[in-house]
N, C-alpha and C positions, 0 to 999 in steps of 0.2 A: 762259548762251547769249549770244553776240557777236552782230554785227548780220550777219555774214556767215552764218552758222548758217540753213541754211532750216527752218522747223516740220516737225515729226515730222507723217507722214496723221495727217487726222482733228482736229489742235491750229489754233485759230485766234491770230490778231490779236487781244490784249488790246488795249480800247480804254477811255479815261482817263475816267473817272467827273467831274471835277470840270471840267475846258475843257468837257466835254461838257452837263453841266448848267449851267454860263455859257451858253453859246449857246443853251440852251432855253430860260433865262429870258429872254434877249434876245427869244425868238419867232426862231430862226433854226438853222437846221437842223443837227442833232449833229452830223453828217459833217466839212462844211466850214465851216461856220458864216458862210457869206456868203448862201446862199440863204434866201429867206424860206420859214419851217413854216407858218404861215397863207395863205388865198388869201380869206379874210374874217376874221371878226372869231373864231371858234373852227373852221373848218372847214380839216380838215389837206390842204395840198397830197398829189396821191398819189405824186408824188416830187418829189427837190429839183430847182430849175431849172437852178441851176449845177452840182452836182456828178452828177446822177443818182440820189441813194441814195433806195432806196424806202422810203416814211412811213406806208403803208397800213395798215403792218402794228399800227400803233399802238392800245392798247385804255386808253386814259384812262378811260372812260366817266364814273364818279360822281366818284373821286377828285378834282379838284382843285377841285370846286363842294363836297364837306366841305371841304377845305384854307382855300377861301376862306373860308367859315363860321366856322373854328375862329379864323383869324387875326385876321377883322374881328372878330368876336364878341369874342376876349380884350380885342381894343385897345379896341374901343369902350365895354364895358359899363365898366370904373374912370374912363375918361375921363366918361362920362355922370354917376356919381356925383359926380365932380371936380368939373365943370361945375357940377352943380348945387347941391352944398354951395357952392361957391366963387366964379362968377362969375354965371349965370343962372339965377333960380329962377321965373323962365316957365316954367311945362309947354307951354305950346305955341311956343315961339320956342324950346324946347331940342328938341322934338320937331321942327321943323322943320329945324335945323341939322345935329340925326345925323341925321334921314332922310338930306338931301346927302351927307353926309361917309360913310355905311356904302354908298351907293348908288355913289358913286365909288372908294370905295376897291374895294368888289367888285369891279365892272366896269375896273379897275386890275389887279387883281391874278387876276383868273380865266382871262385867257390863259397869262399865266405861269405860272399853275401848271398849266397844260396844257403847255407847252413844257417843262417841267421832269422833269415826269412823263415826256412822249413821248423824252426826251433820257435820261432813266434807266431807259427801256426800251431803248433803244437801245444805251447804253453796258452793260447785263447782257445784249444779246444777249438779250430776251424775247420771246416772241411767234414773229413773224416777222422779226424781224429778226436771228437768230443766221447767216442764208445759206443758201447752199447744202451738202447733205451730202452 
């Protein structure tokens, strides 16, 4: 198909899985990627500012607080043994350092994986956001 080729009824606009999940993780909207996905700290705009696309349609719910779990969970728990074969064998000044460190990296990482998410539903067309038919 050429770019002059109009779609057949019924065939949509493939839209690029991987620009599109960049701009999620950014926190910034599939479509154009300049409008900001959040209007707080996890609460999804119900569309973008700049470009209009609707966000509502987005169903992250649990997914990206597991994501967050799995990722801080791997990294933290070898680092903790590390830690503490290796540099501090305080139980209580090692417990006080990962509490910090699993506490921020969450709170680091748990929009993004909401932007991520909402940007790969987006780019498969889930939900509501395949259009109109």
């Amino acid at each position: 198909m050429t770019a002059n080729d109009a779609l057949p009824a019924g065939a949509e606009e493939e839209r690029e899985l991987k620009p599109s999940l960049r701009k999620g993780w950014a926190k910034r909207c599939p479509n154009c990627g300049t409008g900001k996905l959040f209007q707080g700290y996890l609460k999804v705009h119900h569309d973008c500012t700049v470009c209009g696309e609707e966000l509502h349609h987005q169903r992250a719910d649990d997914g990206p607080a597991y994501l967050t779990i799995i990722v801080v969970g791997h990294v933290m728990a070898p680092l903790l043994h590390i830690f503490y074969v290796h540099v501090v064998q305080d139980p209580l000044m090692l417990a006080s350092i990962f509490t910090v460190g699993t506490v921020a990296a969450s709170l680091y990482l748990l929009p993004r994986f909401k932007g991520f998410m909402i940007a790969f539903q987006w780019a498969k067309r889930m939900h509501g956001f395949a259009g109109k038919k």
